[in-house]
Every structure is written in C-alpha cells, then in structure tokens.
N, C-alpha and C positions, 0 to 999 in steps of 0.2 A: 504493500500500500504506500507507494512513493510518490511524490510530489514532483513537479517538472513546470520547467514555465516555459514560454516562448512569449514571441510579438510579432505584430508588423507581418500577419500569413497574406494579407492584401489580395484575397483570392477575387477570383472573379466569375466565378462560371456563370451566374445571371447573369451576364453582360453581356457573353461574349470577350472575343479578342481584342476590343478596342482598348479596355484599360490593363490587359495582361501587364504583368512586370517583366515577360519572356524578353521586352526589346532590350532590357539593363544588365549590365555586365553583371556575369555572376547569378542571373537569376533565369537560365535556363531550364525547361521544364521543373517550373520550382516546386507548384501543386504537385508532380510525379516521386517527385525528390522527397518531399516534405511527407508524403502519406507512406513511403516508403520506411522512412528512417522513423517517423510515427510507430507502425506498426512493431518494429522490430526492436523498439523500447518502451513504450508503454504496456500495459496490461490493462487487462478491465475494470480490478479494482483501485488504477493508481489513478489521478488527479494533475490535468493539465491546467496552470494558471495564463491566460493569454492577457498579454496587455495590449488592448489597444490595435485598430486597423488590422482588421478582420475582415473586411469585406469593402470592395469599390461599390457596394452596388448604393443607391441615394436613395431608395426607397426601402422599408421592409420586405415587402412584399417581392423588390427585386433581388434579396438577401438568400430566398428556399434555398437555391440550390448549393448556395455556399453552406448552409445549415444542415443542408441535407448531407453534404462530405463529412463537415465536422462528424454529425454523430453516429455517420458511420464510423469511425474513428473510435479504438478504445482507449476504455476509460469516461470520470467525469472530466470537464469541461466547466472554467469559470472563468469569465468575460468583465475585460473593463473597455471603457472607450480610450479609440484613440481620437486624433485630429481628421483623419481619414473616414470615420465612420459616421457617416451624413445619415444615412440610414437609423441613426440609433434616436429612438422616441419615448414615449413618457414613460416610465418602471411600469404602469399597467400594461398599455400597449405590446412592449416587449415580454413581457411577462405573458399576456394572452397569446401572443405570435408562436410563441414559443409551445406552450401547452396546447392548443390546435392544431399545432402543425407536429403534433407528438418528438419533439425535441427535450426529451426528458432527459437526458446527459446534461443539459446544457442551462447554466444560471448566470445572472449577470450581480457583479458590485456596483450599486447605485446609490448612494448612504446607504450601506449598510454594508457586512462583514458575514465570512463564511467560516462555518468551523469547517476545518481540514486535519484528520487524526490530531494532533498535541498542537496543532497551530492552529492560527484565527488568519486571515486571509484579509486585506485590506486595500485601500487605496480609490485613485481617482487618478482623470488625466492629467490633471497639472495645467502648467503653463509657462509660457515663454519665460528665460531667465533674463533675454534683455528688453524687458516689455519697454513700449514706448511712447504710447500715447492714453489717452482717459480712458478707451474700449477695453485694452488690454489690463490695465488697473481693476475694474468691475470684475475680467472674466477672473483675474486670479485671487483677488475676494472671494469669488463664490466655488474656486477649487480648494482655496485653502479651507474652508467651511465645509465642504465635503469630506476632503481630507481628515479632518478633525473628528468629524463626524462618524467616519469608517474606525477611525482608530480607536475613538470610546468604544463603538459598540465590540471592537473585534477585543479592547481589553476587558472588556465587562463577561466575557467568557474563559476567565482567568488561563488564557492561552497563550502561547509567544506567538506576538502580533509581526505578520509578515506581511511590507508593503509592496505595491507595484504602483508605477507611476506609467504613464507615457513618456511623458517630457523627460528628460536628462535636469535633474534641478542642481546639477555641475555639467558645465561642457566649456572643455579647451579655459579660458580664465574666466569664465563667468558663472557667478552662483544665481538662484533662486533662494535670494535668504527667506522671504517668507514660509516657502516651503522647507527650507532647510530647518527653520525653530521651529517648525512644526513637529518636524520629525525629532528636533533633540528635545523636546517638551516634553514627549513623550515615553522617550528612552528607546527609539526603535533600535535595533540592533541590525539589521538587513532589507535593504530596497532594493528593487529590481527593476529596471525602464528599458524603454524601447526608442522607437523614432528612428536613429540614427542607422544609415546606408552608406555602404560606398565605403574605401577606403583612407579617404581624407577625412571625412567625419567621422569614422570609428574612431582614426589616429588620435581623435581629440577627445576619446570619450575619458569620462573619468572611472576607472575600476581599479577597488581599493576601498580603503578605510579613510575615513573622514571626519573626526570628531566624536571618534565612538561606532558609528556607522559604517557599514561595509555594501557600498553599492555594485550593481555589478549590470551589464548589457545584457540584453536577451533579445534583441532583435532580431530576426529569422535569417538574412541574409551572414548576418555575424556568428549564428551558431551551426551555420550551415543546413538549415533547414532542419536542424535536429533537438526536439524537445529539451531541456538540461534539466539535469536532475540536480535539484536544489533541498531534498529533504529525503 
C-alpha cells in the first residue's frame, strides 16, 4: 500500500491531437510511456497523488476520456488542480462528474484533505512566486487560504500532513514567501510541485531542504513519465 505522486500527465485524448505534448522534446508517445511505467509500479491497492494538469480538455465533459484512462489505471487516484486544468468546476460539479461517470478511483483536494495509510494528503495550486500586479495578489490570497485550509483539516486527522502544490513556491532565486510561512506555520516537513518542463526550467528547480522542508519535483516529463514512490 504505497504512495506515489506524479504531475503535469497533460493528456489529451478528448481532444484529439491538437493539444498533444507529442510535438515537445522528450515527450514522445508520453500517454504510451506513462501507462506503461504506471502499470508496472503501481498496484491496486497503492495510491497515486497527481498534482495539477491532468487534462487539456476546457470543459468537463471534454475530460471522459482522459478519466476514462486514468481509472483504468491501478490503484487510487487523488487530484489537485493545476494552471492547465480549465476544465476543473465547483467541488459538487466534479464531485457528481465523477460518481456518474463511475470514476470511483478517482477524488479531488479542494479544501479539504485525504487520509492516505499514516499520512493526510494536502494542498492546492498555488501561485506565481513573482506575482505582479492586483489580479495576481487576490489569486494568491485565496491559495494561500486554501492552503491553510487543507493543512488544518489534513492535521486535525492527527497524521503526517503531506503537501503538493502546482506552482514551484522556490524557483531559480525567487521565493513564494507567503506560501512559504504557510508551510513553516505549520511545520510541514515534505512538499511536492509540479509545473516545470524542459530542461532549462528543471535546471532551476529547487530540490532539497529549505528551512526545515524538503521539497522535491514531480512533474511527469522530469520523472520520466514514471509515478515516484514517495511513501
């Protein structure tokens, strides 16, 4: 019963080929790669944490078939949003899409927190570390208040609480201090983010220890399309 995270599967098959990631280096049949190396590490009773950009499609409804891969896929399944996932609609909404379209692997963090064997499961997307103007001020208010929110409830199940972010709240010299005192507020001990592609933004990512904290990348292209086992 192990624990595994990934990010950034950016699938697309309601689409179509238009928004494939097949044209970017390195991401050659990646759905093929990814449910490969899926299969042959997870099990059915372990637990995948996805952060964030899951699916191109803008609608839910354009989402089934990327839904329909996932839970084919063993294992549970625990979703946060990314910046990418336009598609993603009110906690009921997803919540019904989900139990309708018999997607029972598969549960979303939206304030709120999952127990996972001896861990409590947390987080939100975050946001820009070099915000710049009043919109992005608002949005990272109401992450970091999400944020906060996941962390009570995932400490109020007297579990060691494990983050996942989207955003990088370190990248290359620039912090997310709000989100950063968020997490040493708290006392987290392990965050996990996505986002980052390519290998000039990897190069910058921050992985390591930080103030107590031990952050680390899980974005799909950086793990090579292979779940990591983090628990």
């Amino acid at each position: 019963m192990a624990i595994y995270a990934i990010a950034d599967l950016h699938l697309s098959k309601g689409i179509g080929k238009s928004k494939s990631m097949d044209i970017f280096y390195g991401w050659e049949n990646y759905e093929e790669r990814l449910e490969k190396n899926w299969r042959e590490h997870v099990k059915p009773d372990d637990t995948v944490i996805i952060a964030g950009d899951l699916s191109w499609g803008l609608k839910l409804e354009e989402t089934k078939k990327d839904f329909e891969f996932l839970e084919s896929l063993p294992g549970r399944k625990i979703l946060l949003k990314g910046n990418h996932d336009y598609w993603w609609a009110t906690r009921k909404k997803i919540d019904d899409f989900l139990f309708e379209n018999k997607f029972g692997s598969v549960s979303v963090i939206f304030n709120s927190a999952e127990k996972v064997e001896n861990n409590s499961i947390c987080g939100t997307r975050g946001w820009f570390y070099d915000k710049t103007c009043e919109s992005d001020e608002k949005i990272l208010k109401r992450e970091v208040q999400r944020l906060e929110t996941s962390i009570t409830l995932a400490k109020q199940m007297k579990l060691e609480p494990l983050v996942f972010l989207h955003y990088p709240p370190i990248y290359s010299q620039f912090k997310c201090e709000e989100i950063l005192e968020t997490l040493k507020k708290h006392e987290i001990k392990k965050c996990y983010y996505g986002h980052l592609h390519g290998k000039n933004a990897i190069s910058k990512a921050f992985i390591g220890s930080y103030e107590g904290i031990e952050f680390d990348l899980i974005s799909a292209d950086y793990l090579n399309f292979t779940p990591k086992l983090i628990v």
